[in-house]
Structure formats: C-alpha cells, structure tokens
N, C-alpha and C positions, 0 to 999 in steps of 0.2 A: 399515569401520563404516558404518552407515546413515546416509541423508540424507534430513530427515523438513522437506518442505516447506510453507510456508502463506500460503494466497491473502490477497486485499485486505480487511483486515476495515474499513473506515471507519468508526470509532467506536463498533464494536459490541462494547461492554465482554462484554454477556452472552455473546454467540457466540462470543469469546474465550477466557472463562472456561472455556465449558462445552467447547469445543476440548479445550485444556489440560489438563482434568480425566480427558480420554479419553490424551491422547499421553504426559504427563508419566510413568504407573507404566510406558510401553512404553521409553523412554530408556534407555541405558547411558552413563555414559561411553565417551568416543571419539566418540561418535553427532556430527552436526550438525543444529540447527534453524535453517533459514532462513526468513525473514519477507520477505514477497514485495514490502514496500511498500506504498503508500495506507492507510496508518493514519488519518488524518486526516478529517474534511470528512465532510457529509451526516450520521449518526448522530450521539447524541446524546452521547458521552462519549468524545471523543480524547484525552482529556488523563489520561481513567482506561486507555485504550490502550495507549499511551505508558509512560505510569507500570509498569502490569503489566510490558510486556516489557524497562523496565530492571530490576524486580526479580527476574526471572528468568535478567536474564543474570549478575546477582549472586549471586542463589541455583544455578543448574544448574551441575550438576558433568560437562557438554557443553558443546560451542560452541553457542551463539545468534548469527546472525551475520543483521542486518536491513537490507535493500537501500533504494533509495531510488525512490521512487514518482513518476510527475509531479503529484499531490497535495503532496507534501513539495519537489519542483526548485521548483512555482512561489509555493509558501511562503514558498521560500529569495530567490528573487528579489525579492518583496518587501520583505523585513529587508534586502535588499541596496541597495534604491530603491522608495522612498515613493511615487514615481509610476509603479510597475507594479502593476494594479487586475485585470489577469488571474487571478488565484488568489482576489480578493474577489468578484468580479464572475459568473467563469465554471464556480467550484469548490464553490458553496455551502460557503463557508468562515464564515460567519457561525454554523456551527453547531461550530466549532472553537473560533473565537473565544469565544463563548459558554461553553462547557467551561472555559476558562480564568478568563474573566470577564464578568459580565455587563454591570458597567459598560464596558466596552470595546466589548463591541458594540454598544451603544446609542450609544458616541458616535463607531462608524466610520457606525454607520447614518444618526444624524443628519447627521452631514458630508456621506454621499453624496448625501442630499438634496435639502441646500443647494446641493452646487454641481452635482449633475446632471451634462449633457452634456459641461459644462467640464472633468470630471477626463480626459476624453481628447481634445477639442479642444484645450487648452489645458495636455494634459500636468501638471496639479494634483497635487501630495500630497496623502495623508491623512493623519491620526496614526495613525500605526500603533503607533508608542509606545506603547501605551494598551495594545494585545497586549502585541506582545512585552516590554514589561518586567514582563507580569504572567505570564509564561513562564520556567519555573523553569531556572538557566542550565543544568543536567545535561540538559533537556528541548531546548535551542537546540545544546548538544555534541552529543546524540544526534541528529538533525535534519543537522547538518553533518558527521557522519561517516559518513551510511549511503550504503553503497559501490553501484555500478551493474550489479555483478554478479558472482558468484560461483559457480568450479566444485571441484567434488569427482568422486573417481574414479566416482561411480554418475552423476551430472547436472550439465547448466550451469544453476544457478538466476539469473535475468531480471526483472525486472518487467514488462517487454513484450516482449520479442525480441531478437535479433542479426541478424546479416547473415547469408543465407541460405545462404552457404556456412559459415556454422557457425562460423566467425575471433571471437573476440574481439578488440575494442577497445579497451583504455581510455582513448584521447581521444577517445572519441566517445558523448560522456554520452548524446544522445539516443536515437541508436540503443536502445540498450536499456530506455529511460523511458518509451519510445513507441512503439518496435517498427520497422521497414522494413515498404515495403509490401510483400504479399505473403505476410507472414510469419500465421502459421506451414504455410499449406497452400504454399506451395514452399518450405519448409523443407528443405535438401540437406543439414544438417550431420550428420558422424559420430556426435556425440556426443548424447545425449536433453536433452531441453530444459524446465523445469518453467517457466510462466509464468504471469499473474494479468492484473487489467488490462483485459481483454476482453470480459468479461462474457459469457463462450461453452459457458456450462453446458449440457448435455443437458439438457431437461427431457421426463422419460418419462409415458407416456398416464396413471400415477396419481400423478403432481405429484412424484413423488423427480426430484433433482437428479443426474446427475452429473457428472464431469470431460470435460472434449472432450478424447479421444486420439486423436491421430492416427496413420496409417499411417508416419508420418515420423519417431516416437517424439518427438511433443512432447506437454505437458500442459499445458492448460488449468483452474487451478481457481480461477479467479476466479467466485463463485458468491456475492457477499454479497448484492446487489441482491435474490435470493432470501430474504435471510433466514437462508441457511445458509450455515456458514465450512467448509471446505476445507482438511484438509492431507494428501497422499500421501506418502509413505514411499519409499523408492529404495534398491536396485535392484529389489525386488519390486512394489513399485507399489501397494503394502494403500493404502484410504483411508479415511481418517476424515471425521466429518463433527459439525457443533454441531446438537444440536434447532432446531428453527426458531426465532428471535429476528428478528422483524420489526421493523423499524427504518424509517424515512421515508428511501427512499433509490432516487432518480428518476432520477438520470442511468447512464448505461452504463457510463464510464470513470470 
C-alpha cells in the first residue's frame, strides 16, 4: 500500500487544509500518511495544526502516523524544565504560544523582559504554566508520543535524517530531529528517505517550488518557508502541493 508523505507545515492551518483537500479522495485504506514534524512555531495557527491532524487520525480509515520535529523535542524540553528558554528564545514560539493563548504570551513576554540577561546567566524560570496548562492534555499526549521515525516497505520517513549508512536508531533521538552531518548528499542507505526540516526546495526560474531529489533516492520536501506545503506519495513519487498560503515564516529550520 502507498506511503503519502508531508513536509513541515508550522502552523499553517490554510496550507494544510488545502493539502488535505487534494490527498484525502487519493487514500485507500491500508495506505499510510506520515507527518513529517515542525507543526508548531512561526505561522499563525499551531494549535488549529494540531487539532486537524488529531481529527484526522480519528476520522481516516488509514494510518496517520506523526513524527517528531526539533520544533516539538525543544517544546518538550521545556514542559520538562522551566529554565530551558531554547525553544522560546530560538523558535519564535511565541507565535505557538499565542495560538493557544494570548494571555500566556503576554505574560512569558512580560517576564522575559523583566529579567532579561538573567534567564540564562542565572539559569531563571519562567511560567510556562501559563502555556501549557492552557494546552489541551490530548494536544500534550500527542506532542509526547510522536515517534522519531518511521519505515514502511516503499520509504524511511525522518524528520531530518539518519546515519548515512541508512541503520536506524532508536536511541538516538537526535540523529533523526536534526539530521548527521553530511546528510542527505552522502546519503549511502539502501533504502529512499523522505525528509522535511531543510528548507531545500528547488525554486525554478518562474517561482514553482519543488522537492530536492537526490541521486541517492532521498526527498526533500520541506518547502513551507515558501508558502507551499509538500507531500509525495511512495513508491511512485506523484507530489502534491497547497496553493500558496504565505504565512510570516523567516527562519530556515
């Protein structure tokens, strides 16, 4: 059965939607949809993100099965310790936050002002509280179950990579959240590789998008920074793509 992949949408409800609208009548049961990770952070509705792709794994009479992004690991760090400010600081997560609550981010915002330099001089907390307990707990379940990669007989689907001889890991969460270096241009594994994360869309001389494939049979379709969401299909490789849904969305990763 086919394996119908999809890059990083960070909180781009519309580009999801209109995805969706295109893959869902191609589905069969049996099929698998993968979700490549980085739901979160930069656009403007993570939290309407989220919400769709649990109701889809409710409603689809297929697997949906959603990996785990370094957007969602350094989330998780947080809710794990009040003074790691990496995922607030480095992830424009304020705009995640915000999707949830607005009083919430007004008062991590306020706090980080207050104490400035000191939340990492001085190793400081913030309320995070303020998030996550306005964080629905199916939405903190889902968040702590998404897995760091996943294969099927057509692809290994990644959020960023594996090791270049192609092994999976499962104690080696980063590897795959963030890629080895090298990867995916000395990519040696057997097996084709669908990954997100990169930001390594082709952009052609009249501004269409497409996937970076390489000679190594790996696939790039991390392409939201564009505007456009990304999901290929395996073992044939058909790709789908969302109209353009421009969203405020500046960093790379």
């Amino acid at each position: 059965m086919p394996t119908y992949a999809i890059g990083d949408i960070h909180g781009n409800l519309a580009a999801l939607e209109d995805l969706l609208e295109q893959l869902l009548p191609e589905t069969k049961p049996g099929d698998t949809l993968v979700f490549l990770g980085d739901y979160i952070d930069r656009g403007p509705d993570s939290q309407g993100c989220v919400e769709r792709i649990l109701r889809l794994k409710t409603e689809a009479d297929f697997s949906v099965v959603a990996l785990l992004g370094n957007h969602e690991q350094w989330m998780l760090r947080t809710l794990d310790d009040p003074k790691q400010h990496s995922w607030l600081v480095g992830m424009e997560a304020l705009e995640t936050i915000r999707s949830y609550s607005e009083d919430a981010a007004n008062i991590l915002t306020d706090h980080m002002a207050e104490l400035g330099i000191r939340l990492f001089t001085k190793k400081l907390p913030l309320p995070y509280e303020a998030f996550f307990d306005s964080v629905p707990l199916e939405h903190i379940e889902f968040f702590c179950e998404l897995k760091t990669y996943y294969q099927t007989p057509d692809v290994i689907c990644v959020h960023a990579g594996l090791s270049l001889d192609g092994i999976l890991d499962p104690h080696h969460d980063n590897l795959h959240v963030w890629g080895p270096l090298g990867f995916p241009e000395d990519y040696e594994g057997a097996n084709p590789v669908v990954y997100g994360h990169r930001n390594n869309g082709v952009v052609d001389s009249d501004g269409r998008i497409r996937p970076c494939i390489g000679p190594n049979r790996t696939y790039g379709i991390d392409t939201i920074a564009h505007g456009v969401l990304t999901a290929m299909r395996f073992p044939d490789e058909k790709v789908w793509q969302s109209g353009r849904k421009l969203v405020s969305l500046n960093s790379p990763e």
